[in-house]
KOLNULO-61605 format. One record per residue (C-alpha): z, y, x; chain; residue number from 1. Coordinates in steps of 0.05 Angstrom, whole numbers, plus 32768, in hexadecimal, padded with zeros to 4 digits. Example, Ala and Ser with C-alpha at 12.3 -4.5 7.8 and 13.67 -1.06 7.14 Angstrom:
R	809C	7FA6	80F6	A	1
R	808F	7FEB	8111	A	2
END
This chain:
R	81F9	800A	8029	A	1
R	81B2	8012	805D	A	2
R	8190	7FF3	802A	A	3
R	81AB	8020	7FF0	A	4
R	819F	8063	801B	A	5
R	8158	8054	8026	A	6
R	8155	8052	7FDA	A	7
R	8176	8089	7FCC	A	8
R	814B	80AE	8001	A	9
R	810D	809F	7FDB	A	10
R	8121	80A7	7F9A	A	11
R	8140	80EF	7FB1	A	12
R	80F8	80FA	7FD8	A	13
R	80D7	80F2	7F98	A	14
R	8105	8124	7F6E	A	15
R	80F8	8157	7FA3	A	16
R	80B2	814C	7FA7	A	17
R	80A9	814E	7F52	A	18
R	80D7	8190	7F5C	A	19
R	80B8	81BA	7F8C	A	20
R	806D	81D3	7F7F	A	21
R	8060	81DC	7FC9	A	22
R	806C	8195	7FDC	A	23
R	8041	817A	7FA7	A	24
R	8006	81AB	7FC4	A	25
R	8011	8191	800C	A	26
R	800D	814A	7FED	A	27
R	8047	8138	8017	A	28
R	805E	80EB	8005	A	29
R	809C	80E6	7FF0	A	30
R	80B3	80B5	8028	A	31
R	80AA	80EF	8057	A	32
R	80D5	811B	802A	A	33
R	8106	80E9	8022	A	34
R	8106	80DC	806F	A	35
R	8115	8125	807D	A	36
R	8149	812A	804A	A	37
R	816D	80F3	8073	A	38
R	8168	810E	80B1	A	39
R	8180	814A	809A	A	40
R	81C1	8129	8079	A	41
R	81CA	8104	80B2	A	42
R	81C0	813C	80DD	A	43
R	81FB	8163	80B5	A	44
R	822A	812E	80B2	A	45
R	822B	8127	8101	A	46
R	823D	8173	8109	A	47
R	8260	8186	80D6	A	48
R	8286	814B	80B0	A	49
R	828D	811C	80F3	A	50
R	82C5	80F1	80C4	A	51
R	828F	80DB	8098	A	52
R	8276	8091	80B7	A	53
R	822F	8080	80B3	A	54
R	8225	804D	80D8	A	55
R	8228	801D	809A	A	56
R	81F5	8052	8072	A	57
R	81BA	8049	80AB	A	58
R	81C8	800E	80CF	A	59
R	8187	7FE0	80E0	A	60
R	8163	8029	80CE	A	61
R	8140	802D	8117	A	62
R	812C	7FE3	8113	A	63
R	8109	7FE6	80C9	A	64
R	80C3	8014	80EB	A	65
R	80B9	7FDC	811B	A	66
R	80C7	7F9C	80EC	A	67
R	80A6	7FB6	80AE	A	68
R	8068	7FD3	80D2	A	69
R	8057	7F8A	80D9	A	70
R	8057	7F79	8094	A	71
R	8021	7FBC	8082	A	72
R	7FF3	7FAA	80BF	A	73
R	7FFC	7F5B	80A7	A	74
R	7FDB	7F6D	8062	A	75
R	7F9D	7F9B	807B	A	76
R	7F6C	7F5C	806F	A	77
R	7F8A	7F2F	8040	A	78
R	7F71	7F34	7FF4	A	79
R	7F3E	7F69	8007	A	80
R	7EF7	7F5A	8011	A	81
R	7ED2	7F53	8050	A	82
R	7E87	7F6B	804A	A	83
R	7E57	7F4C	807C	A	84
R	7E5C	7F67	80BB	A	85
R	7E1B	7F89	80B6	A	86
R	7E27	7FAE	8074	A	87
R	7E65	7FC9	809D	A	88
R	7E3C	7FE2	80D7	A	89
R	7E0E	8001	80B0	A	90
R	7E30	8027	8083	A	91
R	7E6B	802E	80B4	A	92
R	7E47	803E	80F7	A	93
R	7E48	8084	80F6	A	94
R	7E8F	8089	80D8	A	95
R	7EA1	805D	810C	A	96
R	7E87	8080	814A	A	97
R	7EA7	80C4	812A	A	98
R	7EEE	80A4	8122	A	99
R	7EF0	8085	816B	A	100
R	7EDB	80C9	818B	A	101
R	7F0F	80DE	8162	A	102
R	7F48	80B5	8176	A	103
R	7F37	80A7	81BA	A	104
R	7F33	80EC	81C1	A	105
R	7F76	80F6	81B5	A	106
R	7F89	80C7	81EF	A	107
R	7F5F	80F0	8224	A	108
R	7F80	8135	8203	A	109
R	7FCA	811D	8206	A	110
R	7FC2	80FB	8245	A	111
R	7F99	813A	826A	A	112
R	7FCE	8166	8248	A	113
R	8016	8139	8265	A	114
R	7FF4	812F	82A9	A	115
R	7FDF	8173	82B0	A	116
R	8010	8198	8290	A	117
R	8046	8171	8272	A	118
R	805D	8148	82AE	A	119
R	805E	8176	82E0	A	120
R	807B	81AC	82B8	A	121
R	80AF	8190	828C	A	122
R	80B4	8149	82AF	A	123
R	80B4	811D	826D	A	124
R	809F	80DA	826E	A	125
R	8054	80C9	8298	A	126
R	8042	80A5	824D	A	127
R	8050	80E6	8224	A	128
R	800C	80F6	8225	A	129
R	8007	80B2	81F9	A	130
R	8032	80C7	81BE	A	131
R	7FF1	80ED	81A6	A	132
R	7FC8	80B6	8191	A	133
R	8005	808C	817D	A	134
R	802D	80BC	815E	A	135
R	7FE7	80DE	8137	A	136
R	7FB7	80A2	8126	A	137
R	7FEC	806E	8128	A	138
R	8021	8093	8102	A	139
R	8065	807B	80F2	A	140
R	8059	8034	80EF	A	141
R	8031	8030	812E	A	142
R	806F	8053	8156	A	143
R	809F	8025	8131	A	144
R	8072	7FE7	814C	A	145
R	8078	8003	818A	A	146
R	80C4	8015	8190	A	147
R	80D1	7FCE	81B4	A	148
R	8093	7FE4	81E8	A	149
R	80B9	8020	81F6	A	150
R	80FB	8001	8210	A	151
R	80D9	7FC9	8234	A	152
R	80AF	7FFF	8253	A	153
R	80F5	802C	8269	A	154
R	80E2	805F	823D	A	155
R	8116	8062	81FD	A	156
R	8110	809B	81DE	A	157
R	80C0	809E	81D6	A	158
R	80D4	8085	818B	A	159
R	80F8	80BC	817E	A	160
R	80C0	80E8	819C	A	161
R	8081	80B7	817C	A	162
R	80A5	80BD	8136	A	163
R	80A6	8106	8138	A	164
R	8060	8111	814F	A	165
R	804D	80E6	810F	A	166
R	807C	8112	80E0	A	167
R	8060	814C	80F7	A	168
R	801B	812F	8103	A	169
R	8023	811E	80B3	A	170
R	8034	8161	8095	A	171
R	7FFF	8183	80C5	A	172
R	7FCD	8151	80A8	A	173
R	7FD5	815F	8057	A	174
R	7FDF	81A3	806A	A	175
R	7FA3	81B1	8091	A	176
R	7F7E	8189	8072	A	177
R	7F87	81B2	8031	A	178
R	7F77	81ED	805B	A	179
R	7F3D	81D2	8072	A	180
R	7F24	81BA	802D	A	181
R	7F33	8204	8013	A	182
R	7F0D	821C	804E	A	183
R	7EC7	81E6	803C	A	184
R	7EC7	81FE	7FF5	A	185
R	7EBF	8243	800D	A	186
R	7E86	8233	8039	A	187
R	7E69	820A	800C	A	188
R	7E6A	81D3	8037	A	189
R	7E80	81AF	7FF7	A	190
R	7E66	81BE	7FB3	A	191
R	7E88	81C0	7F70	A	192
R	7ECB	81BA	7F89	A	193
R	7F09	81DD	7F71	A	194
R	7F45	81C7	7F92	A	195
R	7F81	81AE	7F6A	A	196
R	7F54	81CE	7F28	A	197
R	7F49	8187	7F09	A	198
R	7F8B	8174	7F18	A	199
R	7FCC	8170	7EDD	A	200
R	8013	817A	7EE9	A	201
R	801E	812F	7EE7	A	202
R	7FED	8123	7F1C	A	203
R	800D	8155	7F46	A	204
R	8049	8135	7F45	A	205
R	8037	80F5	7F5A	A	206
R	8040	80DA	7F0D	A	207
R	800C	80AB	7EE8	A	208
R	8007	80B9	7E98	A	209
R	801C	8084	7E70	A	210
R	7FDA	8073	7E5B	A	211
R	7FBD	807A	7EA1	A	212
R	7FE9	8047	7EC5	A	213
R	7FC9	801D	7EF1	A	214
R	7FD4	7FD4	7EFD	A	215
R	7FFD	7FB9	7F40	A	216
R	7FDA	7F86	7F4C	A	217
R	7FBF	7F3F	7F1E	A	218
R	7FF0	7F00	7F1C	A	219
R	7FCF	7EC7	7F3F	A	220
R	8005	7E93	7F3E	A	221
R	8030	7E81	7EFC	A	222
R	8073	7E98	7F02	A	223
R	8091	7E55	7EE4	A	224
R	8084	7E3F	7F2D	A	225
R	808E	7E7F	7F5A	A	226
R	808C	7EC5	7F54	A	227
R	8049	7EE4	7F64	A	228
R	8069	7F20	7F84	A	229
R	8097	7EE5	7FAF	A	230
R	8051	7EBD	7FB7	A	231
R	802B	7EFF	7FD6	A	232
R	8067	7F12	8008	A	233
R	8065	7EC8	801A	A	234
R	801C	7ECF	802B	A	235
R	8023	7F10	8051	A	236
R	8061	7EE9	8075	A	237
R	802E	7EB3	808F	A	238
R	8002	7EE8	80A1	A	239
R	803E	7F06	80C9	A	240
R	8052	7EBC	80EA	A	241
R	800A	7EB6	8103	A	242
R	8010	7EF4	8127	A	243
R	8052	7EDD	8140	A	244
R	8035	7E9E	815D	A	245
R	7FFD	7ECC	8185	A	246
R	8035	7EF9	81A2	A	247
R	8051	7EB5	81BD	A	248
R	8015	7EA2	81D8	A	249
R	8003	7EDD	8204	A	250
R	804D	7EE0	821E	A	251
R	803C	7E98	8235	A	252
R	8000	7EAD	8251	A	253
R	801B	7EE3	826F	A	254
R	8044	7EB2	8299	A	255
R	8008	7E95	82B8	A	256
R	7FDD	7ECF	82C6	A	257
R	7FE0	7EE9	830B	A	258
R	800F	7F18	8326	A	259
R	7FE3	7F54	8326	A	260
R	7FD7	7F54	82D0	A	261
R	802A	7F42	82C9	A	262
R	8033	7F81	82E9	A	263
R	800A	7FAF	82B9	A	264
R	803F	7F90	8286	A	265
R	8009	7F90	824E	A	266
R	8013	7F4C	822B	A	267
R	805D	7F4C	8238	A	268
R	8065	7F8D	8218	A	269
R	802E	7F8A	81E3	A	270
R	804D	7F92	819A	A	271
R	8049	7F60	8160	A	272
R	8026	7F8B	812A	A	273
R	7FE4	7F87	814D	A	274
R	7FE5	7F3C	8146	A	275
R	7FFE	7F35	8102	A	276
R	7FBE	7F61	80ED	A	277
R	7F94	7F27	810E	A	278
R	7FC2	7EF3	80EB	A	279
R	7FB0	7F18	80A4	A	280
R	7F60	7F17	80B9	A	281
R	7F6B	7EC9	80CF	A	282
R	7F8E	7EB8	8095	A	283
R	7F5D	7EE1	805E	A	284
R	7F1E	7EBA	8086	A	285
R	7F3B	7E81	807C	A	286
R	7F4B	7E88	802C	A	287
R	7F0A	7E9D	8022	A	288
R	7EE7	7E5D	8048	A	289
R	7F14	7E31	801C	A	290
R	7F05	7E54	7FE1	A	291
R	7F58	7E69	7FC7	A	292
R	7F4E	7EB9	7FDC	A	293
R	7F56	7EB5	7F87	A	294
R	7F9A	7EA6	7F97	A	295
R	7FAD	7EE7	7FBC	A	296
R	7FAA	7F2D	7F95	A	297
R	7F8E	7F69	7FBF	A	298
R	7FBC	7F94	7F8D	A	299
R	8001	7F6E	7F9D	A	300
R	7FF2	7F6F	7FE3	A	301
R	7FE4	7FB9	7FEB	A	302
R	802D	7FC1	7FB7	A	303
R	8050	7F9E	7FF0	A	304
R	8037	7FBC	802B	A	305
R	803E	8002	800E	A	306
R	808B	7FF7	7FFB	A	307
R	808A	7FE0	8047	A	308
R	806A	8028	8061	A	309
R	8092	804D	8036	A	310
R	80D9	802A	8046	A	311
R	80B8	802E	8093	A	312
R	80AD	8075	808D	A	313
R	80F0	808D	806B	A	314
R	811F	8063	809F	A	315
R	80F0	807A	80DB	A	316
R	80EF	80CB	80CB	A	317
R	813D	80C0	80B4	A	318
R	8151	80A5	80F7	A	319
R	812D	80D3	8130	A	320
R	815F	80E3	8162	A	321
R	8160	812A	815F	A	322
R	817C	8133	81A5	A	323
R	813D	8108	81C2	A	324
R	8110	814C	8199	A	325
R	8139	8188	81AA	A	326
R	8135	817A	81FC	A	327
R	80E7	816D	81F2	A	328
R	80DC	8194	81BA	A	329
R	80AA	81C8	81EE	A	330
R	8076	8185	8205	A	331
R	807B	8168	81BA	A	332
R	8063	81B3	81A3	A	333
R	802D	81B9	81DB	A	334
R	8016	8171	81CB	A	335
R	8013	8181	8181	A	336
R	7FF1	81BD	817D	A	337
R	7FBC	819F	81B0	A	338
R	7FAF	8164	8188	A	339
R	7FB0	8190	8149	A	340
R	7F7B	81B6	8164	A	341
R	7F4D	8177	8186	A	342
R	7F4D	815A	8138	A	343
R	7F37	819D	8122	A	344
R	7F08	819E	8153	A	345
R	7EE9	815C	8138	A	346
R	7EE6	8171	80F0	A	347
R	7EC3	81B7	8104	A	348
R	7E93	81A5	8138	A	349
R	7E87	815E	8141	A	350
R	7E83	814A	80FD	A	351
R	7E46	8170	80EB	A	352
R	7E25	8162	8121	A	353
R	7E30	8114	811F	A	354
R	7E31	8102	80CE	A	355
R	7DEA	8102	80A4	A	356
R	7E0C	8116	8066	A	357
R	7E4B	8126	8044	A	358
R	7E61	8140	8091	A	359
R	7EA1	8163	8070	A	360
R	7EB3	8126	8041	A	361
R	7EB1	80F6	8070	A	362
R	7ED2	811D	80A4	A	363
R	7F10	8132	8081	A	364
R	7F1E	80E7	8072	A	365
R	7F23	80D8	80C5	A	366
R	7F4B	811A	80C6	A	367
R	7F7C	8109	809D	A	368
R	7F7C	80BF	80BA	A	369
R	7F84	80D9	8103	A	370
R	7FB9	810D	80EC	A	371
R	7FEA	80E9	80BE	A	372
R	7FD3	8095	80A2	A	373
R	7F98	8081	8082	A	374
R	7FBA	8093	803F	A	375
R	7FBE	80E4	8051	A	376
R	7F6C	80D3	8064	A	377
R	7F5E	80BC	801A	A	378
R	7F86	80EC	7FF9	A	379
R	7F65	8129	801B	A	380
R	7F17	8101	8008	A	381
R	7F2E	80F2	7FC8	A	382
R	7F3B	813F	7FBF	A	383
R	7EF4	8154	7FD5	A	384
R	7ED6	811A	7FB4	A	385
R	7EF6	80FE	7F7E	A	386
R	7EC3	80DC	7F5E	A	387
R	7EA1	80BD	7F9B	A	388
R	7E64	80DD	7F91	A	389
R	7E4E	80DA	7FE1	A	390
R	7E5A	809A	8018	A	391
R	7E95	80B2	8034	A	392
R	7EC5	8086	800E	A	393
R	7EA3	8052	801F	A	394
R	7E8E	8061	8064	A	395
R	7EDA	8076	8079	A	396
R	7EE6	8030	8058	A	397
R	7EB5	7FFE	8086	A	398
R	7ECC	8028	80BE	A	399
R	7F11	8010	80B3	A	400
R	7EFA	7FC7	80C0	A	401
R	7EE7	7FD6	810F	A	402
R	7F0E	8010	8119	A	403
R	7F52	7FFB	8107	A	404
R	7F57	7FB8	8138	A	405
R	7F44	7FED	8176	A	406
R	7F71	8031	8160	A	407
R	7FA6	804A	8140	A	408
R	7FD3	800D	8146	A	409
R	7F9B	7FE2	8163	A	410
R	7F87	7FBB	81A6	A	411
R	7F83	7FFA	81C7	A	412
R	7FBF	801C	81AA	A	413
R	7FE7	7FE7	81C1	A	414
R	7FC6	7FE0	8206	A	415
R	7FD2	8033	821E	A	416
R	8016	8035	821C	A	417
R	8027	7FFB	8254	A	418
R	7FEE	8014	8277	A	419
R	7FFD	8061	8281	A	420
R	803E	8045	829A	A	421
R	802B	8013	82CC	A	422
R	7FDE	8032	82E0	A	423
R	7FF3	807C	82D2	A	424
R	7FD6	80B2	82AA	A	425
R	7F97	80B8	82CF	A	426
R	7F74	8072	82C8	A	427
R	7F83	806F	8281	A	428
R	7F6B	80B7	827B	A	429
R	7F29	80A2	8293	A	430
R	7F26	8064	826D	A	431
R	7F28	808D	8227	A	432
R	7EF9	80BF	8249	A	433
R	7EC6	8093	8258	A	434
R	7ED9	8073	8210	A	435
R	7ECB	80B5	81F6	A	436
R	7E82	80C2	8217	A	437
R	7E6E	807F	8201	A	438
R	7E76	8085	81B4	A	439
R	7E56	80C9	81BF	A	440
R	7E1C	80A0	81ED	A	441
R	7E17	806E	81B3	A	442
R	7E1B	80A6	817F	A	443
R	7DE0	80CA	81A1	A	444
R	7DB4	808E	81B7	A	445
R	7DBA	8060	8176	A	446
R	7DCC	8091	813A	A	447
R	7DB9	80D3	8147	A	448
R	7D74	80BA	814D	A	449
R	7D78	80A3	80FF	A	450
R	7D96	80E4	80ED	A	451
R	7D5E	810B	810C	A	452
R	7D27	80E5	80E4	A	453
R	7D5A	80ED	80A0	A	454
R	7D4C	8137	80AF	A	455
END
């Protein structure tokens, strides 16, 4: 029955989405609609038809984010091609420096924002200011990775609170993001460009044409001896194990580190998802040194792990405790709308000032990525430059290689949440500050000098 309501969710998130114009112009995925359907059904049910019994409908729905987040973080590196680190820096540098000032922005907003206002106003949890950065860059499967970290940390319903600072964080993303776009071709910071002109009715509904199907992914293995789908979530399943093994090995070593570093509750409480990222990178390195990365298809890899975000997405939105929201709901709006306007901020006035060229291009793709999920940040570059006529596809996409193991689900990411709780707000605050100043430092000193001779 769980299994067969996430289905129906999605398949009912897609009608809606083909149905309804406005959706398809807000580029809202379908797992979202789907999501919100759910917790809107469920919502109904528990007022109003109290006989109906769900339990068998969504049970193991609140475990899914934090199980399947794994698998998507597992397959970042495997089957995809790793450029030489210095290709990556320099194409990626300045992309790089822009997305960190970005994110660990976020952290010194949210955290200035709870300790100054939040806390001693409304009295929510000293790690609200966190949600921010987890609940914005991170997204859904970041707070589902970190739903275990929560409990051990005394703090259960920052879930509920992380998962709707990602749904809204979402919508606000594709939204404004559109908006913004709108805005650039008016200004001409963009030229040529006429939103949603160029698109068909298929297209807007999320359908390929027959004739313009793509393929999933190439068949590596012969299915007389296993399926190559079976044979990929195998692979991503190692990847997963490895990660496994390194989450057992810092809860040993947590064991015989002083008593000081037990305290801050770091290892003990660090998530899984993290690790299996690192697994993925180990276990692509090594296929490629022994020559059998043939064996593994980039396409079937990125199938998997975007069934996994979707089913992630639809059972996290469809399971936020609504009674967690409605006695927060004032702090989650205040933390919002001051996030909202910090990425705004970025796009507006940092951007220009810190990219060579395509400033808008490239900075809509790390808006949409510190809004909503890398997807939303693609989808809103892809609409301003569908062709890939400037660097910004491919800058946003080296970034991604240094960028992701640090934010939004990375080291750091991981690291904040135990640490607000057992340093408080303000060392952590001044750890992303300082964070902040030096990717602006390294910015000014090492690539604003290049972009002054460009000019």
């Amino acid at each position: 029955m769980s299994f067969c309501g996430l289905c129906l969710l999605l398949l009912l998130g897609k009608v809606v989405r083909t149905a309804v114009p406005l959706l398809q112009r807000l580029f809202l995925p379908t797992s979202v609609i789907g999501g919100l359907l759910g917790l809107v059904a469920i919502q109904v049910c528990r007022r109003w038809f109290p006989q109906v019994e769900l339990s068998g409908w969504t049970a193991g729905w609140s475990a899914m984010p934090g199980f399947l987040i794994n698998i998507v973080f597992a397959s970042l590196f495997i089957g995809a091609s790793i450029p030489p680190l210095k290709t990556v820096w320099e194409q990626g540098a300045a992309q790089l420096c822009y997305g960190q000032i970005c994110a660990w922005g976020q952290y010194v907003v949210g955290l200035a924002l709870a300790g100054l206002v939040l806390v001693p106003l409304f009295h929510v949890n000293s790690a609200f200011g966190t949600l921010l950065e987890i609940g914005f860059e991170g997204g859904h499967g970041t707070v589902g990775g970190l739903s275990q970290t929560f409990e051990d940390l005394g703090w259960k319903e920052g879930g509920a609170l992380g998962f709707t600072v990602a749904t809204c964080g979402m919508v606000l993303g594709v939204s404004l993001g559109m908006t913004l776009i709108n805005l650039a071709a008016k200004r001409g910071w963009i030229q040529g460009l006429k939103v949603d002109a160029h698109r068909d009715p298929l297209e807007m509904r999320g359908i390929y044409p027959p004739e313009e199907q793509p393929s999933a992914g190439s068949q590596t293995v012969r299915s007389d001896s296993v399926d190559s789908l079976a044979f990929h979530l195998a692979i991503l399943g190692l990847a997963v194990f490895l990660g496994y093994l390194l989450k057992q090995a810092l809860l040993e070593l947590n064991g015989v580190l002083p008593q000081g570093i037990r305290e801050l509750k770091v290892l003990e409480s660090f998530p899984l998802f993290p690790l299996c990222m690192l697994g993925g990178l180990a276990l692509q390195l090594f296929l490629r040194r022994t020559r059998l990365s043939h064996l593994v298809s980039g396409g079937q890899i990125q199938r998997l792990a975007g069934a996994s975000l979707d089913f992630l997405v639809i059972s996290a939105v469809a399971s936020i405790r609504v009674e967690f929201i409605l006695a927060q709901w004032m702090p989650l709006l205040l933390l919002i709308l001051a996030g909202t306007a910090w990425n705004l901020f970025c796009v507006l006035y940092l951007a220009p000032r810190i990219f060579r060229g395509a400033w808008f291009e490239r900075a809509i793709a790390e808006f949409g990525q510190s809004m909503g999920v890398t997807a939303t940040g693609l989808l809103l570059l892809r609409t301003v430059d569908p062709e890939s006529r400037t660097e910004a596809a491919k800058a946003f996409g080296y970034k991604q290689l240094l960028h992701e193991p640090i934010m939004g689900g990375g080291i750091w990411t991981s690291i904040a949440l135990p640490l607000v709780v057992s340093r408080g707000n303000l060392t952590t605050w001044m750890i992303c500050a300082i964070a902040v100043l030096f990717w602006l430092c390294f910015w000014k000193i090492f690539l604003g000098r290049a972009k002054r001779e460009a000019q």
